[in-house]
mmCIF file as Biopython writes it, N, C-alpha, C and O atoms, coordinates in Angstrom:
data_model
#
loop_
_atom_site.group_PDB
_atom_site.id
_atom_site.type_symbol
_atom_site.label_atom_id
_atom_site.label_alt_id
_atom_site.label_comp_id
_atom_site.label_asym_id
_atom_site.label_entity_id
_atom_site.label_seq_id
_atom_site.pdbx_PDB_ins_code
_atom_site.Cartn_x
_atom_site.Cartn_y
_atom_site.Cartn_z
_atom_site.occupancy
_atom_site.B_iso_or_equiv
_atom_site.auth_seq_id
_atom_site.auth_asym_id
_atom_site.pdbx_PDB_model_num
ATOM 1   N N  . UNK A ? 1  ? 64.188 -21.130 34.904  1.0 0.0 1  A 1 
ATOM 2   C CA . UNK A ? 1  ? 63.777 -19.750 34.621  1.0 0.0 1  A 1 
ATOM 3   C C  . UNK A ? 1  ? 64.837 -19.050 33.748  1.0 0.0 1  A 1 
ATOM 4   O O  . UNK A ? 1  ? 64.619 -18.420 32.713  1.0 0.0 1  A 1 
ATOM 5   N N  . UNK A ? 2  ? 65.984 -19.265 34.327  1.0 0.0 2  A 1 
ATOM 6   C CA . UNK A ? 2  ? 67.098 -18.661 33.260  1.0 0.0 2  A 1 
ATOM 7   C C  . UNK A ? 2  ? 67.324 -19.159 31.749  1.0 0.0 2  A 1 
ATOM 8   O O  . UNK A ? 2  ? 67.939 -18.625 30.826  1.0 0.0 2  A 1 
ATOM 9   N N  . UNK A ? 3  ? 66.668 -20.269 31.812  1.0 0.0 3  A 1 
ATOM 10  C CA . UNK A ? 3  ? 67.125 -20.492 30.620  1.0 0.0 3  A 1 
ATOM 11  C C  . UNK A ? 3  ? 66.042 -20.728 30.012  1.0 0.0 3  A 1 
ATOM 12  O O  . UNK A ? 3  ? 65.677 -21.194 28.932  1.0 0.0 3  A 1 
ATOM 13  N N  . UNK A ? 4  ? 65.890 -20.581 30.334  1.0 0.0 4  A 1 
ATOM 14  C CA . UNK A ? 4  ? 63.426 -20.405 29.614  1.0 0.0 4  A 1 
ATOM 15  C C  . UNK A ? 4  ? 64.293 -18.500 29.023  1.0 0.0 4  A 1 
ATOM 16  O O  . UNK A ? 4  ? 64.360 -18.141 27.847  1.0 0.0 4  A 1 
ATOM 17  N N  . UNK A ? 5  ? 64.609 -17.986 29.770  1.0 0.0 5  A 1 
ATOM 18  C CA . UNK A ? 5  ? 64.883 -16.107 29.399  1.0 0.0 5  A 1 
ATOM 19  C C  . UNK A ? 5  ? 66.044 -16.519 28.056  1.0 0.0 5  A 1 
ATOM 20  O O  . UNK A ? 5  ? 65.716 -16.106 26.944  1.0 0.0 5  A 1 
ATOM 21  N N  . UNK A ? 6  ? 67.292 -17.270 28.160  1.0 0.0 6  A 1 
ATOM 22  C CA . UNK A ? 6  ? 67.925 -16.919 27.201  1.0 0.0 6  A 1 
ATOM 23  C C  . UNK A ? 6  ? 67.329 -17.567 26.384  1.0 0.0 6  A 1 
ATOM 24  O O  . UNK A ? 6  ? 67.340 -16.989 25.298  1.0 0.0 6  A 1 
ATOM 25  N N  . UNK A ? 7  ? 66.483 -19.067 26.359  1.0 0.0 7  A 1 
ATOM 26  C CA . UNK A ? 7  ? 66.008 -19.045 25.130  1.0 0.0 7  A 1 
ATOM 27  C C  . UNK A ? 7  ? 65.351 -18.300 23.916  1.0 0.0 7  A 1 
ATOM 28  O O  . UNK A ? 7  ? 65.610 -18.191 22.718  1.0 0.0 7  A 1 
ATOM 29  N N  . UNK A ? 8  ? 64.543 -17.913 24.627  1.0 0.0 8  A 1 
ATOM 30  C CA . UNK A ? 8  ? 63.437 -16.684 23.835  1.0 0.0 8  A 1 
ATOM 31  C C  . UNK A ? 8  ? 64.113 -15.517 23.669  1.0 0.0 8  A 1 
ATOM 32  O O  . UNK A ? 8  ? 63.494 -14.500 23.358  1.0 0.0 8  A 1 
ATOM 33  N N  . UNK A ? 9  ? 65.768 -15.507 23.896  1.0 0.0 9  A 1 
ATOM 34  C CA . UNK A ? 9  ? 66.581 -14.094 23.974  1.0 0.0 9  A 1 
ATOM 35  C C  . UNK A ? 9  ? 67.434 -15.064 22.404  1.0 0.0 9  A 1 
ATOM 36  O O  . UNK A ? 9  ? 68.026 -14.463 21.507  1.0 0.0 9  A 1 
ATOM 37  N N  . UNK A ? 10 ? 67.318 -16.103 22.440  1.0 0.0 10 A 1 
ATOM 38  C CA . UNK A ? 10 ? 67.988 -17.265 21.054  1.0 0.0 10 A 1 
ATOM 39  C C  . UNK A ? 10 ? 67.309 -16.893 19.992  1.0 0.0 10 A 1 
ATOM 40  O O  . UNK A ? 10 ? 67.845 -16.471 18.968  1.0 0.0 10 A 1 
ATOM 41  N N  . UNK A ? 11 ? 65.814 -17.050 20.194  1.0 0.0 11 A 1 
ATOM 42  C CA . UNK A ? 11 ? 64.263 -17.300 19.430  1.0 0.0 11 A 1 
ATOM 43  C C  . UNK A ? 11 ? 64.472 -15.861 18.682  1.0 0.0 11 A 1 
ATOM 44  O O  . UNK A ? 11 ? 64.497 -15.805 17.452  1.0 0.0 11 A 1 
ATOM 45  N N  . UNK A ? 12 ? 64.617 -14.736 19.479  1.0 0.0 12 A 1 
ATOM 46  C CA . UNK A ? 12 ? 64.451 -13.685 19.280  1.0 0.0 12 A 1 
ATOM 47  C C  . UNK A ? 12 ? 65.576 -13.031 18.134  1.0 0.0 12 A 1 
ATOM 48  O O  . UNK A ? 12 ? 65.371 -12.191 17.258  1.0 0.0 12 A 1 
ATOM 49  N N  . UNK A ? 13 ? 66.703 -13.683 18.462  1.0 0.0 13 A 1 
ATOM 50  C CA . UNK A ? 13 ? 67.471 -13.273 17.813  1.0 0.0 13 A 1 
ATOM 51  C C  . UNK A ? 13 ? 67.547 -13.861 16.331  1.0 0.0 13 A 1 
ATOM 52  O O  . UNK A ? 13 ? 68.030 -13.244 15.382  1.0 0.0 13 A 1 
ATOM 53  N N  . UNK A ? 14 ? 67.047 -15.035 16.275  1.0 0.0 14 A 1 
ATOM 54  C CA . UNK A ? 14 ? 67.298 -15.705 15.018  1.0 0.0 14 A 1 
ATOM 55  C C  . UNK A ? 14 ? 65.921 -15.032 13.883  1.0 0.0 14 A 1 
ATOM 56  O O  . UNK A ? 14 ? 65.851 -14.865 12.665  1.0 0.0 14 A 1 
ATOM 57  N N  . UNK A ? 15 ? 65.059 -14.812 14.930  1.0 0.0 15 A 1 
ATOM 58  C CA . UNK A ? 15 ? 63.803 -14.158 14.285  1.0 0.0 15 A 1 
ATOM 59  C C  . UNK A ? 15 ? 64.523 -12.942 13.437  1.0 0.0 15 A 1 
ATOM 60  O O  . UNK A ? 15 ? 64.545 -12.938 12.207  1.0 0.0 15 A 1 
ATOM 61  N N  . UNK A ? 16 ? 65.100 -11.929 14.241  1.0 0.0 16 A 1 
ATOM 62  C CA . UNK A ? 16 ? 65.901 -10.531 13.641  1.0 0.0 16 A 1 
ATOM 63  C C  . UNK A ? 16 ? 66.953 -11.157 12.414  1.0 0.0 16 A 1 
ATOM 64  O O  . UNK A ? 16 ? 67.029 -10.394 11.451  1.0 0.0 16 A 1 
ATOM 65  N N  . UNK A ? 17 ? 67.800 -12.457 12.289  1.0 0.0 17 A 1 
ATOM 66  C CA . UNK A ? 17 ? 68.545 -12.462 11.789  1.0 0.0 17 A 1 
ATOM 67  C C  . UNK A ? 17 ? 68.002 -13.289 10.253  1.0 0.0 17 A 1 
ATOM 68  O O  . UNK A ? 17 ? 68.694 -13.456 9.249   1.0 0.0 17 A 1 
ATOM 69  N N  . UNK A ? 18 ? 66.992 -13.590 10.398  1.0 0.0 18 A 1 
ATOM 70  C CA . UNK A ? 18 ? 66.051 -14.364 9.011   1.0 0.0 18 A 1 
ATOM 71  C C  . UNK A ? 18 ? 65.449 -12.471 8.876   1.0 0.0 18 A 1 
ATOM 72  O O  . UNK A ? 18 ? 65.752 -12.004 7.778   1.0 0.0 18 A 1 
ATOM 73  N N  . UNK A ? 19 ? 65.015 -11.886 9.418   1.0 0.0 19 A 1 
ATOM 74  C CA . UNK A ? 19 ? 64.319 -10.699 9.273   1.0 0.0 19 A 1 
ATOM 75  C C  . UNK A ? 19 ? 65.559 -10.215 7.971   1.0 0.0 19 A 1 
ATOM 76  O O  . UNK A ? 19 ? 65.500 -10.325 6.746   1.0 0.0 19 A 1 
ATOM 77  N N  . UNK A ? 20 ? 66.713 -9.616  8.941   1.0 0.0 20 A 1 
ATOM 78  C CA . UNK A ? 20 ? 67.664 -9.017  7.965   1.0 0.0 20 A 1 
ATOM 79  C C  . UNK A ? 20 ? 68.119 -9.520  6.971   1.0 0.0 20 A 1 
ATOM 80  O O  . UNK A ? 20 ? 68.576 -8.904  6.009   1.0 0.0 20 A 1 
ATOM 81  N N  . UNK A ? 21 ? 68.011 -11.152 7.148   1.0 0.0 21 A 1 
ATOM 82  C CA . UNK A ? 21 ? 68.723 -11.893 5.701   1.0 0.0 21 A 1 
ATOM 83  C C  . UNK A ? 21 ? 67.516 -11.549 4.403   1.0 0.0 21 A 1 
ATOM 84  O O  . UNK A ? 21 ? 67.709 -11.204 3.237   1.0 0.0 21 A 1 
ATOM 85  N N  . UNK A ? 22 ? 66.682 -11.716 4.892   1.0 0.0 22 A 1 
ATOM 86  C CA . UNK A ? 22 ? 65.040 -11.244 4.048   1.0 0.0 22 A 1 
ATOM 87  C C  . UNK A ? 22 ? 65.203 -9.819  3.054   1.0 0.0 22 A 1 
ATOM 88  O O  . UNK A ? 22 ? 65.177 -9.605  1.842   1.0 0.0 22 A 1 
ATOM 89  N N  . UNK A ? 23 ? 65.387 -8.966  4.327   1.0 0.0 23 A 1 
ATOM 90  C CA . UNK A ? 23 ? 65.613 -7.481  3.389   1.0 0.0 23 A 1 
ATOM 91  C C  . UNK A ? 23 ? 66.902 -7.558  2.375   1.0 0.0 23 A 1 
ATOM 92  O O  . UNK A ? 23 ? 66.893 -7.325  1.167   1.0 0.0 23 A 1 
ATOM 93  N N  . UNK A ? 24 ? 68.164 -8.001  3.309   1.0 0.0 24 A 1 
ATOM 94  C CA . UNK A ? 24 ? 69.406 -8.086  2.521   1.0 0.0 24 A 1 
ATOM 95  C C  . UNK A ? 24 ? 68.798 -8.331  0.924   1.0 0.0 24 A 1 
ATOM 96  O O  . UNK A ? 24 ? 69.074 -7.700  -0.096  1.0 0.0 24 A 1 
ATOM 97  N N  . UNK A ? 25 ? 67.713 -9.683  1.144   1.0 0.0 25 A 1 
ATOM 98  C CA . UNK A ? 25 ? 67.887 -10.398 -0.280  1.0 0.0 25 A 1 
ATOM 99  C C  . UNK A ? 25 ? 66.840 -9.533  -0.944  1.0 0.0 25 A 1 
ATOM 100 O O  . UNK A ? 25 ? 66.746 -9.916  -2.111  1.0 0.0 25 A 1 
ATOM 101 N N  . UNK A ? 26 ? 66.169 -8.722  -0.749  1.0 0.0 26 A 1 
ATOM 102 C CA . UNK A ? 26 ? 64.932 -7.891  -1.338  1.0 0.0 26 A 1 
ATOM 103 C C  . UNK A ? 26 ? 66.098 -7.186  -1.711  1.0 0.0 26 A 1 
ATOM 104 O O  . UNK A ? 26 ? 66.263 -7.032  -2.921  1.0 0.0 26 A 1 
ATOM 105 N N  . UNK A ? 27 ? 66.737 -6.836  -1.127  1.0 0.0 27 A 1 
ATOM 106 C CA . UNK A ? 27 ? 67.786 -4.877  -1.118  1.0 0.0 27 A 1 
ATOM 107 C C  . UNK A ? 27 ? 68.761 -5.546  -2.529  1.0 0.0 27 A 1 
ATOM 108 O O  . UNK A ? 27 ? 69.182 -4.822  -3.431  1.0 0.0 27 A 1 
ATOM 109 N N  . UNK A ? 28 ? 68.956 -6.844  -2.475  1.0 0.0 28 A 1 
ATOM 110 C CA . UNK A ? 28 ? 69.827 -7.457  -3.429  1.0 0.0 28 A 1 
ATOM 111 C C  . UNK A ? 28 ? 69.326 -7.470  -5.013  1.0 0.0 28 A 1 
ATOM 112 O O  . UNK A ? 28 ? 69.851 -7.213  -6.097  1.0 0.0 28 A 1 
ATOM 113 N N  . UNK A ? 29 ? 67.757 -7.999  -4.456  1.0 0.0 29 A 1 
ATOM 114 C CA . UNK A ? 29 ? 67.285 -8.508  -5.895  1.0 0.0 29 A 1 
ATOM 115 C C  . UNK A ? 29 ? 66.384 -7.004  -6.715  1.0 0.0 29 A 1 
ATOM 116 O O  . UNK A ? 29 ? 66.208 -6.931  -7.931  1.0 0.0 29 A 1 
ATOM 117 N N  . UNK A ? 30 ? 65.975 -6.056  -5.820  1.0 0.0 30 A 1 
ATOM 118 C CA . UNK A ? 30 ? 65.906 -4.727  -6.665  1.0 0.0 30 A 1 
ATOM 119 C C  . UNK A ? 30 ? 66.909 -3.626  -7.059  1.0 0.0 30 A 1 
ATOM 120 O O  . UNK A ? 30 ? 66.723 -2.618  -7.741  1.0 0.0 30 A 1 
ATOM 121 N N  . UNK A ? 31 ? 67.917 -4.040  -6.507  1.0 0.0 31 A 1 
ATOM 122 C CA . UNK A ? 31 ? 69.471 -3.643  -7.250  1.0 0.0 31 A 1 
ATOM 123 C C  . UNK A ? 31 ? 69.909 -4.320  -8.231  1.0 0.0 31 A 1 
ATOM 124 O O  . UNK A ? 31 ? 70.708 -3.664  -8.898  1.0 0.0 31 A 1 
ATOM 125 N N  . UNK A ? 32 ? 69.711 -5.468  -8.652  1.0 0.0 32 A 1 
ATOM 126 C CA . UNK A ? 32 ? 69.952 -6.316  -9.886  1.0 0.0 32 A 1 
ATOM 127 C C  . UNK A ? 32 ? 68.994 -6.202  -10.471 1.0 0.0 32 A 1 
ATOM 128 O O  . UNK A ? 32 ? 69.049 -6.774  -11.559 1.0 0.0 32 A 1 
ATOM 129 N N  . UNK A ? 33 ? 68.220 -5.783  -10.296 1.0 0.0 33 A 1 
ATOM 130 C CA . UNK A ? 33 ? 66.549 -5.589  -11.523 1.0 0.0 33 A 1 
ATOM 131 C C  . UNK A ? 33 ? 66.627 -4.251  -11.914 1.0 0.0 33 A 1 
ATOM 132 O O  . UNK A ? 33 ? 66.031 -4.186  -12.988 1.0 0.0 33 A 1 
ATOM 133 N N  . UNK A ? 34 ? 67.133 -2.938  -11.543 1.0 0.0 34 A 1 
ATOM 134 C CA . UNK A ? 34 ? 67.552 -1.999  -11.530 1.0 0.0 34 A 1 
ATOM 135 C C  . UNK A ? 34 ? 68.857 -1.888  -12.896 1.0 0.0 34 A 1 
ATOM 136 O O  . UNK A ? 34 ? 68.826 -1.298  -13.976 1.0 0.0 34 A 1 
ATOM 137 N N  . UNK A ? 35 ? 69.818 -2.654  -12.309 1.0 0.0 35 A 1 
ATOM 138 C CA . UNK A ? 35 ? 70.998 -2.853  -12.989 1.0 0.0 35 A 1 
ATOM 139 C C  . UNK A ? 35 ? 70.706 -3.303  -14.703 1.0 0.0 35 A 1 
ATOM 140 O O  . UNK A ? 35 ? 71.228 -2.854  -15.723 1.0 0.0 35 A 1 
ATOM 141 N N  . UNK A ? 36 ? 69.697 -4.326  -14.527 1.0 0.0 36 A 1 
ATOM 142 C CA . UNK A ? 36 ? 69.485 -5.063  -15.604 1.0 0.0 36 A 1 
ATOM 143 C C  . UNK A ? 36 ? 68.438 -4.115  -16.472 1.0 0.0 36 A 1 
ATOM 144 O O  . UNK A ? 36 ? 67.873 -4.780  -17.340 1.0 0.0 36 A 1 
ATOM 145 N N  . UNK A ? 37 ? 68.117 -2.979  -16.449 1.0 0.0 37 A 1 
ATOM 146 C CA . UNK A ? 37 ? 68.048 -2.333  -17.635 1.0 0.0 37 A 1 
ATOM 147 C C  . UNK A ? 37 ? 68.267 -1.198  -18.169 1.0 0.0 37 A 1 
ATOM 148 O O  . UNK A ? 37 ? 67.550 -0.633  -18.995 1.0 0.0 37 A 1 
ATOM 149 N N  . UNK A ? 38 ? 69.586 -0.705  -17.569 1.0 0.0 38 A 1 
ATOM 150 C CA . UNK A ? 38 ? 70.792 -0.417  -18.402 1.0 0.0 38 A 1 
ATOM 151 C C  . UNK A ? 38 ? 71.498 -1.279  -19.547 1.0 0.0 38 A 1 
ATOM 152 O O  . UNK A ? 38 ? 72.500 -0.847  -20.117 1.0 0.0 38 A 1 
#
């Protein structure tokens, strides 16, 4: 049971951390598209 909970507390977290790497790289690549026409 406990570890059935931290798994899906693992699952969960890696879900949030592909989530934020996602935006990071959106937040990245319309700041360089931005940049690039100046």
């Amino acid at each position: 049971m406990a570890s059935d909970k931290s798994n899906a507390r693992g699952i969960l977290s890696k879900e949030v951390f592909l989530f934020f790497d996602f935006i990071i790289c959106k937040l990245y690549l319309i700041k360089n598209r931005n940049n690039s026409h100046y």
